[in-house]
N, C-alpha and C positions, 0 to 999 in steps of 0.2 A: 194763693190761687191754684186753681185742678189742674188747668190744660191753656196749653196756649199753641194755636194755632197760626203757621208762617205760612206767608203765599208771600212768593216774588214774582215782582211784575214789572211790564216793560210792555208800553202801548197795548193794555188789556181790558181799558173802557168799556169796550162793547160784552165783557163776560165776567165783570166783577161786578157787577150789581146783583146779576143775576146770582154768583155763586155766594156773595157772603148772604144775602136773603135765605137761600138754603139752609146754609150753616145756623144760623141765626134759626132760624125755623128749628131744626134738628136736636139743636142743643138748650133751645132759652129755659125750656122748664125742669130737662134733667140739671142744667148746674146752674140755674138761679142766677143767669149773668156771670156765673164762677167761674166764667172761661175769657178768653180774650182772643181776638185777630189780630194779627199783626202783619201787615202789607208794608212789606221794605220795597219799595219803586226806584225803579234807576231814571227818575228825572224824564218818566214820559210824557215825548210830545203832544198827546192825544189827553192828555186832563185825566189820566189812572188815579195820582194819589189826589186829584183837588176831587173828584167825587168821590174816593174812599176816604176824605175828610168829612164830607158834608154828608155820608152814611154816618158817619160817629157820631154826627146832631140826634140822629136817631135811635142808633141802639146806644148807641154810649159805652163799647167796649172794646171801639177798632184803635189800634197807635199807627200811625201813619211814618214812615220811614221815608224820606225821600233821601236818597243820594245824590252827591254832585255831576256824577255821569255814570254811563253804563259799562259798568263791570261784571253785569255779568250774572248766573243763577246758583255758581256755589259760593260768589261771595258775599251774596245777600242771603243765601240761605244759613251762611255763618253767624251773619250778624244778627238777625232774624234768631237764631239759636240762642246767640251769647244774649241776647237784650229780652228774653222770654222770662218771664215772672214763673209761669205754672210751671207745676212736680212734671206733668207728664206736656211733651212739647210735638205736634202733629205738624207736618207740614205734606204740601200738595201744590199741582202746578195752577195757574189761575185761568186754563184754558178750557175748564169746563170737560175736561176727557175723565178725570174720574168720578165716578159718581160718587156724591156727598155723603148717601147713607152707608155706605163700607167706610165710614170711620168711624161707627159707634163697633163695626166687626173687628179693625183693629185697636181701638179699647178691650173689646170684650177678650182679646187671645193676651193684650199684654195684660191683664190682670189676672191671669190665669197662671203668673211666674216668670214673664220673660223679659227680659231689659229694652229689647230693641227688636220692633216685628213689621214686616215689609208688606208691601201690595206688591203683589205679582201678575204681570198682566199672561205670564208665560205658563202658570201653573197647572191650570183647565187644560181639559183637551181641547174645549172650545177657546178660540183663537182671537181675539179683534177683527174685523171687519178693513180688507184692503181695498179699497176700488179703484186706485189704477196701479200703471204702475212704478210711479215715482214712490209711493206708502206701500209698497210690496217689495221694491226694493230695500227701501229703510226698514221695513218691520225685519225683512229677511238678514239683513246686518245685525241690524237689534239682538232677534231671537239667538243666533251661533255667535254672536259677538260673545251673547250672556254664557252660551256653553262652553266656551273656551273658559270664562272667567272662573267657571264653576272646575271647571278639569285644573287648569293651572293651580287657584287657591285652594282646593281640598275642601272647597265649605260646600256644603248644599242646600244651595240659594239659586232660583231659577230667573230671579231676574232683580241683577246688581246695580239697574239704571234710570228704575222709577221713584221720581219725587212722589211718592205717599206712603209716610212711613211713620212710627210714632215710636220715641225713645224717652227714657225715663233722665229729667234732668240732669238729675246727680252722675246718669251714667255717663252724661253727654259732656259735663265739667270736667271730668275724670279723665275722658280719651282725647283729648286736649287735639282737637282737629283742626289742621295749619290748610289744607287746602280751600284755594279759592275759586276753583275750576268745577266742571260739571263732574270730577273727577270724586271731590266731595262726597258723593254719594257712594261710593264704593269702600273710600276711605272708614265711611263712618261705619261701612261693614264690618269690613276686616276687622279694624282697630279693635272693637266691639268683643268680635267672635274670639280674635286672638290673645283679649285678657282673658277669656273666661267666661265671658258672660255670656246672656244664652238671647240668641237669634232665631226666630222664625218666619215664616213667611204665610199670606193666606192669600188665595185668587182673590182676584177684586176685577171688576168690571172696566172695560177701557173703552172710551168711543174717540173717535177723530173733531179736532175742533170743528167749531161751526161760522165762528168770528174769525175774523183777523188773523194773522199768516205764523206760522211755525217760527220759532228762532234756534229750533236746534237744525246744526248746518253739520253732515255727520266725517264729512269730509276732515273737517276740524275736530270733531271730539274727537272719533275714535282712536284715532294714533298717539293720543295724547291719555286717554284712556289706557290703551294695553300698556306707554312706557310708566305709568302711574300705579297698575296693577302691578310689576314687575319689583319695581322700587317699594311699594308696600310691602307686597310678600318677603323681600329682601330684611328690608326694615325691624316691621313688626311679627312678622314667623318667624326668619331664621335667628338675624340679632335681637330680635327680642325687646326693641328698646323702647322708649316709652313716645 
């Protein structure tokens, strides 16, 4: 199989029909169904993974993951990884903020030579769209949070904390990624960049959900974020270890 694409979800009913239809649209004739979704659910209340079963009646290419309870977006994004069939492995969040078509854009940069290549929603000089100012405060976290990350780790990567990104299996077996945390994502940077292997990143398009309520609470990542960046760099820069 070419590609397999992970979305984790967690009470996302009102925006997964709509997004794998997309997907579905996008991809059915370039890979001939040679692709797959894979929606790992942490056990939502709202009927996520019993409708993204009874899509699969339909295209016939979704696996359905349900977990016994909610742990969480890096550790279904893990498992979601380890349980992926295709060479090249895409994932994204299931709340409809990035747009579907920037991921034939990042196909198109990782076949161009690179192992592992990011959506950056920070890269543009054009920004996402804030309208009040709870999403102005967070954006503003966000964005300096990523500048810090980028000055501490040495890598230049403008934004360390968005779920849509596409990595090449074999590379993903290989950096043997133990985090379960939203942390995850960073990890799979570093780790990535610091064997060797080559990282880039492309703008990509970000809007604000439209459905159902955010679950990232920033109060809790972030601190858990920078002491994870701290201990990676520790880790895999200086010790070196695998």
């Amino acid at each position: 199989m070419e590609l397999s694409i992970v979305i984790p979800t967690y009470n996302e009913k009102e925006n997964i029909e709509f997004l794998i239809h997309q997907i579905e649209q996008l991809f059915h004739k370039k890979y001939t169904r040679n692709f797959e979704i894979i929606i790992v659910d942490d056990n939502s209340p709202d009927g996520t993974a019993q409708l993204a079963i009874k899509l699969n009646k339909k295209y016939g290419n979704i696996r359905v993951i349900i977990r016994r309870k909610r742990q969480g977006v890096g550790a279904a994004l893990r498992e979601g990884y380890n349980k992926s069939r295709g060479n090249l492995i895409l994932s994204t969040d299931a709340d409809l903020s990035f747009d579907v078509n920037d991921m034939e854009r990042l196909i198109a940069e990782l076949n161009k030579g690179y192992d592992l290549v990011l959506g950056s929603r920070y890269l543009s000089k054009k920004d996402y769209e804030k309208p009040d100012l709870q999403t102005k405060i967070k954006g503003f976290v966000s964005k300096y949070g990523n500048v810090t990350v980028r000055l501490l780790s040495g890598l230049n990567v403008h934004d360390f904390s968005a779920n849509f990104r596409i990595i090449r299996k074999k590379i993903w077996t290989e950096i043997k990624i133990t985090d379960d945390t939203h942390s995850i994502l960073l990890e799979m940077i570093l780790k990535t960049r610091y064997r060797g292997y080559k990282v880039t990143e492309i703008p990509v398009k970000f809007k604000l959900r439209k459905y159902g309520k955010s679950k990232l609470i920033l109060t809790k990542i972030a601190p858990n974020f920078f002491i994870k960046l701290i201990l990676y760099i520790f880790k895999y820069r200086i010790l070196r270890l695998s």
